[in-house]
C-alpha positions in Angstrom: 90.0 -30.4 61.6 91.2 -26.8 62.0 93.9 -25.1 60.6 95.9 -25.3 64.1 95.0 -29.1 64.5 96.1 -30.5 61.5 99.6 -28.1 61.2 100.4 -29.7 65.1 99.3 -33.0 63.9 101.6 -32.7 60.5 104.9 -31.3 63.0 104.2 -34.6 65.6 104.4 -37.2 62.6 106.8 -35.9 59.9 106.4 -37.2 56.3 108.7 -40.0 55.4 111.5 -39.1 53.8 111.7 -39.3 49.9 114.4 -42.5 48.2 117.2 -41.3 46.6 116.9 -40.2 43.5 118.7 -43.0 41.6 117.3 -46.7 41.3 117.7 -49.1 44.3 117.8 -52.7 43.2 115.9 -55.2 46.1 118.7 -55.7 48.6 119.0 -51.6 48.8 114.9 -51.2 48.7 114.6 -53.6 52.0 117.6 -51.3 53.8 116.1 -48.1 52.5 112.6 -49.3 54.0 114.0 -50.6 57.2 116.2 -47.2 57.7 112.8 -45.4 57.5 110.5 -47.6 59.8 113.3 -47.3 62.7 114.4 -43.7 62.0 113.5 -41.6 64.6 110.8 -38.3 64.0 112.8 -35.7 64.8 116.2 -37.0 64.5 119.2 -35.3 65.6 121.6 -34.2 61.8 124.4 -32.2 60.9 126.7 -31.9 57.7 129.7 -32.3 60.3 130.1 -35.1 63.1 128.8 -32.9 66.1 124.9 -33.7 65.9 124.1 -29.9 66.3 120.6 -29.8 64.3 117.3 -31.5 65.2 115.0 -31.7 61.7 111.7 -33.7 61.0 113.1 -37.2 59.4 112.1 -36.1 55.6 114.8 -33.2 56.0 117.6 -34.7 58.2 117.9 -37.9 55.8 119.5 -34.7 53.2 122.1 -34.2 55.8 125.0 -36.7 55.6 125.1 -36.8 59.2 121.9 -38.8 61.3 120.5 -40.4 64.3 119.6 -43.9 63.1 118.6 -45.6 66.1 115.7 -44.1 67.9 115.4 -43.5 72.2 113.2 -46.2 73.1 114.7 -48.8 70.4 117.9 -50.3 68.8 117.6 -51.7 65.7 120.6 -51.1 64.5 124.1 -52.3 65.7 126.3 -49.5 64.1 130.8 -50.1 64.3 132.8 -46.9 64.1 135.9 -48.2 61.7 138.3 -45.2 61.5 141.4 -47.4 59.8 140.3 -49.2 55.9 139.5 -52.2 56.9 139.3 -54.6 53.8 136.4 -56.0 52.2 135.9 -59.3 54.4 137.2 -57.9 56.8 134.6 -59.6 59.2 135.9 -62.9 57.9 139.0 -62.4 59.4 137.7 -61.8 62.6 135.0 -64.7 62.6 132.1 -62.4 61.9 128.9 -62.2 59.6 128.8 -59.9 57.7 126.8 -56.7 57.6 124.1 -55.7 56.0 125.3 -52.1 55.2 128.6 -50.5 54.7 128.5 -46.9 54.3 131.8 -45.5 53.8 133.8 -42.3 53.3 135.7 -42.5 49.7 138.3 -40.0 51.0 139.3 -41.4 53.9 138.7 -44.8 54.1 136.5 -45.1 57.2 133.3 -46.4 57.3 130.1 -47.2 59.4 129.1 -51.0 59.6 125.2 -51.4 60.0 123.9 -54.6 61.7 120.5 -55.1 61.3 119.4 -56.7 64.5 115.5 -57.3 66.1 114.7 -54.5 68.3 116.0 -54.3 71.7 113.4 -52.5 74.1 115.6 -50.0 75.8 112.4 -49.3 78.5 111.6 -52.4 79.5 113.6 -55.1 81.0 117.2 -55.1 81.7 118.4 -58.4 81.2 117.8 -57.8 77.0 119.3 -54.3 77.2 122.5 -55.7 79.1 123.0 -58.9 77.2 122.7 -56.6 73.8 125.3 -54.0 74.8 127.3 -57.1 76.1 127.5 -58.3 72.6 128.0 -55.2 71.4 131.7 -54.6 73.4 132.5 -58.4 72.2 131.9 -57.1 68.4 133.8 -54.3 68.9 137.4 -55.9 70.7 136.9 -58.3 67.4 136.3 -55.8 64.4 138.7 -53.3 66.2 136.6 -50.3 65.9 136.4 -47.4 68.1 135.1 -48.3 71.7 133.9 -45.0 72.4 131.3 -44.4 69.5 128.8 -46.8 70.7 126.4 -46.4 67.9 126.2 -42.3 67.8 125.1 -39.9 68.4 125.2 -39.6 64.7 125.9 -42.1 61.9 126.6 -41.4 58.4 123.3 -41.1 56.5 123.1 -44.5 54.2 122.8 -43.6 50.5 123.9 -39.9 51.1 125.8 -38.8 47.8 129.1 -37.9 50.2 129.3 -41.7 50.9 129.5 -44.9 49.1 126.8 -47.2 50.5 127.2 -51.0 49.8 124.3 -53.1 50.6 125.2 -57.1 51.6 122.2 -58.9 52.7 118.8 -58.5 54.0 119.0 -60.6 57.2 118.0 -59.7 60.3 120.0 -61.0 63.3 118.7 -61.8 66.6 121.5 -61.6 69.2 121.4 -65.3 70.2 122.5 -65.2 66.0 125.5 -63.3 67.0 126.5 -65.0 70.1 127.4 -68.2 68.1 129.9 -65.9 66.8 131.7 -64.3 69.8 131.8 -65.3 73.9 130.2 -62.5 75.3 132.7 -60.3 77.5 131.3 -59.7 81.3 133.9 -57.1 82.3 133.9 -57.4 85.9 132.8 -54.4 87.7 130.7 -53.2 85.3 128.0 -51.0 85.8 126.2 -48.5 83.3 125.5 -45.6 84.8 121.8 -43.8 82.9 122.4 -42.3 79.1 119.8 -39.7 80.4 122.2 -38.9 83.3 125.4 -38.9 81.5 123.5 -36.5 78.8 122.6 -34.4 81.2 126.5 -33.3 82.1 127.8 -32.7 78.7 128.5 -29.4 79.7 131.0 -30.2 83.1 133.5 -33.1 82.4 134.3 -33.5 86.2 130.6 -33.9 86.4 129.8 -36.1 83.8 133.0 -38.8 84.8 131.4 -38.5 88.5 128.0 -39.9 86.8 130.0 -42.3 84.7 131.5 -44.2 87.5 130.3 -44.2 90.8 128.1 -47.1 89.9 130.7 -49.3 89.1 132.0 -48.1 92.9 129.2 -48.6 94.7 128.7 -52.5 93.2 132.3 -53.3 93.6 133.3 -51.9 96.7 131.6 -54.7 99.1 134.4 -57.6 97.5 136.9 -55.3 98.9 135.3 -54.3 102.1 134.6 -57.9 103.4 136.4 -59.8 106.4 138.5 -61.4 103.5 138.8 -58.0 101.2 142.1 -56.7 100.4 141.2 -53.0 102.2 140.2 -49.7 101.2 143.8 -48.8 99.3 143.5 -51.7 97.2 139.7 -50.8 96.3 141.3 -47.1 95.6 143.9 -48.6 93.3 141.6 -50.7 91.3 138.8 -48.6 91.2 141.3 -45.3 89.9 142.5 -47.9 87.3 139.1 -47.6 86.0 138.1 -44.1 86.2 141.2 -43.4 84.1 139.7 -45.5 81.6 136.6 -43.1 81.4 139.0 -39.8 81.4 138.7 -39.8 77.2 137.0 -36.4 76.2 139.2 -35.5 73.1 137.5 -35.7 69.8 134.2 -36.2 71.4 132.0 -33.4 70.0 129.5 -33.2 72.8 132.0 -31.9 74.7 133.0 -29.3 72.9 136.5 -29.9 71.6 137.4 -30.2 75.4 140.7 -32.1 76.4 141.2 -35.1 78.5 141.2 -34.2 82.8 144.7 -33.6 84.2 146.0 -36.5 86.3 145.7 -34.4 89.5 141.8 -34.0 88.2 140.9 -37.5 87.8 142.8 -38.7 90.8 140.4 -35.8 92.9 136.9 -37.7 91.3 138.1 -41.2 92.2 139.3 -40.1 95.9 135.8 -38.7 96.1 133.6 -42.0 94.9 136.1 -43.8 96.3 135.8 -42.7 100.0 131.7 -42.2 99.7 131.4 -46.1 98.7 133.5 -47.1 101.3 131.2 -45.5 104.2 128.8 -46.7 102.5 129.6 -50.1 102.6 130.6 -49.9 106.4 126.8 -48.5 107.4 124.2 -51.2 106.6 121.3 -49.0 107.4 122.4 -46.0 105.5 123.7 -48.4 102.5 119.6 -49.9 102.1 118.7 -46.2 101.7 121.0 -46.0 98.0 119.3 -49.4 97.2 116.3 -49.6 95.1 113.9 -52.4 96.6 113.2 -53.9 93.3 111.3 -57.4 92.3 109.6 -56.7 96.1 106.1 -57.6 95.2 107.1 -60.6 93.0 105.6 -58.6 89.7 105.5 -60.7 86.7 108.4 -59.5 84.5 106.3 -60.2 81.3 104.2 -57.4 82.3 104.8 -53.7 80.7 107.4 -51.3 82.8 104.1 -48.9 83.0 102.4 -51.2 84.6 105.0 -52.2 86.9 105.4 -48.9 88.1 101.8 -47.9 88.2 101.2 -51.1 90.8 104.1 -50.0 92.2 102.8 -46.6 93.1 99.8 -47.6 94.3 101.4 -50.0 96.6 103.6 -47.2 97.9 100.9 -44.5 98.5 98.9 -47.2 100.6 101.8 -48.0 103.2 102.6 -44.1 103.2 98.5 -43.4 104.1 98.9 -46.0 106.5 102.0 -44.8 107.8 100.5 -41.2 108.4 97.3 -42.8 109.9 99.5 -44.9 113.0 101.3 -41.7 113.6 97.8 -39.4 113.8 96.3 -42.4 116.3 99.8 -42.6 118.6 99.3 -38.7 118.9 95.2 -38.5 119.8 96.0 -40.9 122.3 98.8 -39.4 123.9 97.0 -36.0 123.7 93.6 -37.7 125.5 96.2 -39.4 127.9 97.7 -35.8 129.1 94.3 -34.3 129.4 94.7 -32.3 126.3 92.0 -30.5 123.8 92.2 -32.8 120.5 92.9 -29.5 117.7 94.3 -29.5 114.5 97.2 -27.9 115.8 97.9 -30.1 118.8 98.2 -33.2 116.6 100.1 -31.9 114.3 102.8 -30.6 116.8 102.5 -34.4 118.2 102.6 -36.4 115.5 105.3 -34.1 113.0 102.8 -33.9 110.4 101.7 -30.1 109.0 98.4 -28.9 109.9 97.0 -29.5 106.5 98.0 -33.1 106.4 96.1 -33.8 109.8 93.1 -32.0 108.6 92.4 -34.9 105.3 92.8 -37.3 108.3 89.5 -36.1 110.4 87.6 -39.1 110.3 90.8 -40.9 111.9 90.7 -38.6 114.5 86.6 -38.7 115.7 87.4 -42.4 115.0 90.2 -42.6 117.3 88.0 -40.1 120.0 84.7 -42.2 120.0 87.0 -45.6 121.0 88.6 -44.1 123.8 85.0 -42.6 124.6 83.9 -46.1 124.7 86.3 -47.6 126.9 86.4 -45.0 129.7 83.2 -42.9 129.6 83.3 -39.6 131.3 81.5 -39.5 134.8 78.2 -37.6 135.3 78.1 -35.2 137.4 75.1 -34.3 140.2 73.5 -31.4 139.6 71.9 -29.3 142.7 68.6 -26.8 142.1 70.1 -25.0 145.5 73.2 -24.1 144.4 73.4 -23.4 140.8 77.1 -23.6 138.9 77.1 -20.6 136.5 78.4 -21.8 132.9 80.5 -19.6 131.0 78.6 -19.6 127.1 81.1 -18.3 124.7 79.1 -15.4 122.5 81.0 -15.9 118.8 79.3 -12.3 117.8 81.6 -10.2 120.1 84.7 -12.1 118.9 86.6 -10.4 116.4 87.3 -12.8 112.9 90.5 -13.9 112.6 91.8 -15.9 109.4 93.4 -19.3 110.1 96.9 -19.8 111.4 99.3 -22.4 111.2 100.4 -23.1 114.9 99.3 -19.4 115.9 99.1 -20.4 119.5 100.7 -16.9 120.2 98.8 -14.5 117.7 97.9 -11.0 119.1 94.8 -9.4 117.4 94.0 -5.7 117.9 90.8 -4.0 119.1 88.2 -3.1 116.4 85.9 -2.0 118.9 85.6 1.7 120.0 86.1 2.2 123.9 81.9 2.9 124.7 81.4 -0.5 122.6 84.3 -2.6 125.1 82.8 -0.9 127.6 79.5 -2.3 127.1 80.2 -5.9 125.4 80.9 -9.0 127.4 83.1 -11.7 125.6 81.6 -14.2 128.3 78.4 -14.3 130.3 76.7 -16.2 132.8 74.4 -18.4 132.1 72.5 -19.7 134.8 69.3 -22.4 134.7 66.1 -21.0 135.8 65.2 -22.6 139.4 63.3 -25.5 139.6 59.5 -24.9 139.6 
C-alpha cells in the first residue's frame, strides 16, 4: 500500500475516538460504545451551538458540541429541554425513561437521549414517517422545544462541560414507545426534503417557500372540490400554517436572522397559495408535479437502489421506444411525399436532433426495405436506339466540406483556380456503349 493509499484510506475511516479519561461503570460503557458505533465519520462540532466545524469523530468527540445521529440513520431520539425539568420528569408525563441525560450544570437545560433501533432514513417511507410521528407526540408530552428536532448538534455525552447521567441500557423499538403516547397525524402534513431545506439556509423567504408548499399542494384538493369551502378559505387555512414555519430567531443556521415581517410571510403564502390552486383546477398539468410511484408493482422489501435501478431501466426502454415510433411516423411520411430519406430530413420531421436520428440507422433501412416490399418500384424499358444519358456524380471534383447540422443553405467557396473550373466537370455523361 503506498504512502498516498493508506493516508486517503486513514482520512475516509477515522479512528474511534478515545473514552473519557475517568472510569465508566457498565451502564456508561454500553452508552459510550453505542455513541461510537452510530456516530457519524466526519461529524459536524463546535464549542458553541452553531455546528460551524466538520472533524474526523476521534477529534469532534473533544468538542462539547456534536452530530450524534448520522445521514442515513437515526439511532438516537434526542429532546431539546431548555426549562429544569425534574428528575422523573418523564413520569409525570407517562414516559420511560431515557437512557442518557446530559445536562448543562449552569443552566439547567439538558439533552434527553433515547436509544431507539435504527430508522433507515433511505429506504421506505412508512418507517421514517411513523418515527418522526412519534417523535412530535414525545415532544407535545415532555414539553421540549419543537424546533430542535434532534440537531444539528447535541451536547457531546461525557464532555467535562456537562453532567452526563446514564439510566438504562434498553433499546426501544418505536412500537415500545407507542404504548406510551397516541401518535399525533397533524392533518396537512407534509415534509418537505432535509436536503432541500438545507440547501436554502442562506434565503429565509427561500427556505419557508421549500418548507411548505408541500403541505399546499396535498391539501388544496379538499378545498377545491364540488363540496370545498373555495380558494379564500384554502388561503386562510393554509397562511395559518406558513405562519407557523416563520420561526428563524435563535436558529443558528440562519445566522442570527429575525423572524419574516407579516407583509413577508403573507407575500410566500399568496404565492403557494395561488400556484396550488391552478394546479388543482388542470388535471393534465397537475399529473406532471406527481411522481408515478408503486407503477410497476415493485416489491417494497427490495433495496431503494434497486428500485430505482429497475426503475431506470424501465424508463430508458419506453423513451427508446418512444424515439423509435417518432423516427418510423417520419420515414413514412417522407417516402409518402416523394422525399430523399437523409439524416437531416428526419430529423426536421420527427423533432429529434441530427445526432439522435443517426444511433437510429437500422430503424430507418428497416423501415425503407418494408415499404420497398410492399410497393416495389417499376422497371423501366430500356431502348439500344435511343440512349438516356445518366448524370454520374465524380466525388474528386467536389470540394470537402465538414458536416453540418441542417446546412441545407451552406455556401462553400471556390478552391479551384479559373484554368482548373474551366476544365473540370462536376457532372458528366455517361452513356452505354451500343449494343453489339
Amino acid at each position: 500500500m503506498t504512502g498516498l493509499h493508506a493516508t486517503a484510506l486513514s482520512y475516509q475511516t477515522p479512528d474511534e475516538p478515545a473514552p473519557p479519561a475517568r472510569a465508566l461503570n457498565a451502564t456508561e460503557s454500553w452508552a459510550w460504545d453505542r455513541l461510537v458505533q452510530w456516530l457519524p465519520y466526519f461529524p459536524r462540532c463546535s464549542s458553541q451551538s452553531n455546528a460551524a466545524l466538520t472533524r474526523p469523530r476521534n477529534i469532534a468527540c473533544r468538542y462539547p458540541y456534536i452530530t450524534v445521529c448520522r445521514n442515513d440513520y437515526r439511532a438516537w431520539l434526542i429532546f431539546d429541554l431548555d426549562h429544569q425539568a425534574p428528575f422523573g420528569h418523564w413520569d409525570d408525563c407517562g414516559l420511560p425513561p431515557p437512557n442518557l441525560i446530559v445536562r448543562d450544570p449552569e443552566k439547567g437545560s439538558a439533552h434527553w437521549y433515547y436509544a431507539i433501533s435504527p430508522v433507515y432514513l433511505k429506504g421506505r417511507q412508512h418507517p421514517i414517517s411513523y418515527a418522526k410521528a412519534i417523535y412530535r407526540a414525545m415532544v407535545e408530552k415532555l414539553g421540549s422545544d419543537p424546533d430542535y428536532a434532534g440537531g444539528p448538534v447535541s451536547k457531546t455525552p461525557f464532555h467535562s462541560r456537562w453532567e452526563t447521567l446514564c439510566l438504562h441500557t434498553e433499546q426501544y423499538d418505536l412500537s415500545d414507545l407507542q404504548e406510551y403516547i397516541e401518535p399525533a397525524a397533524p392533518s396537512y402534513s407534509a415534509d418537505a426534503p432535509d436536503d432541500l431545506l438545507n440547501q436554502h439556509t442562506h434565503s429565509r423567504h427561500l427556505w419557508l417557500f421549500h418548507a411548505t408548499r408541500f403541505i399546499a399542494y396535498r391539501m388544496v384538493g379538499d378545498f377545491y372540490s364540488a363540496s370545498g369551502q373555495g380558494y379564500q378559505a384554502f388561503f386562510e387555512r393554509f397562511h395559518e400554517i406558513v405562519k407557523r414555519h416563520n420561526r428563524f430567531v435563535g436558529r443558528s443556521e440562519f445566522a442570527g436572522k429575525g423572524n419574516l415581517r407579516p407583509s413577508q410571510v403573507r407575500a410566500v403564502a399568496s404565492s403557494i397559495a395561488r400556484f396550488a390552486w391552478e394546479l388543482a383546477g388542470d388535471p393534465e398539468r397537475s399529473k406532471r408535479y406527481q411522481k408515478n410511484r408503486g407503477i410497476m408493482g415493485l416489491d417494497s422489501d427490495l433495496p431503494l437502489k434497486a428500485r430505482q435501478a429497475l426503475s431506470a431501466q424501465r424508463t430508458h426502454h419506453h423513451r427508446r421506444r418512444s424515439t423509435q415510433e417518432r423516427i418510423e411516423a417520419a420515414v413514412r411520411n417522407l417516402k409518402a411525399e416523394g422525399a430523399s430519406i437523409t439524416f437531416v430530413a428526419v430529423a426536421q420531421a420527427s423533432g429529434l436532433s441530427r445526432q439522435t436520428v443517426a444511433k437510429y440507422r437500422d430503424v430507418i433501412e428497416r423501415v425503407e426495405e418494408q415499404l420497398a416490399r410492399k410497393s416495389p418500384a417499376p422497371k423501366l424499358a430500356s431502348s439500344s436506339s435511343s440512349p438516356t444519358p445518366r448524370l454520374r456524380l465524380v466525388h474528386s471534383a467536389l470540394p470537402e466540406t465538414s458536416n453540418v447540422n441542417f446546412g441545407g443553405h451552406k455556401i462553400t467557396t471556390d478552391r479551384y483556380s479559373p484554368e482548373q473550373a474551366a476544365t473540370s466537370r462536376l457532372y458528366e455523361p455517361s452513356i452505354p456503349p451500343p449494343d453489339s
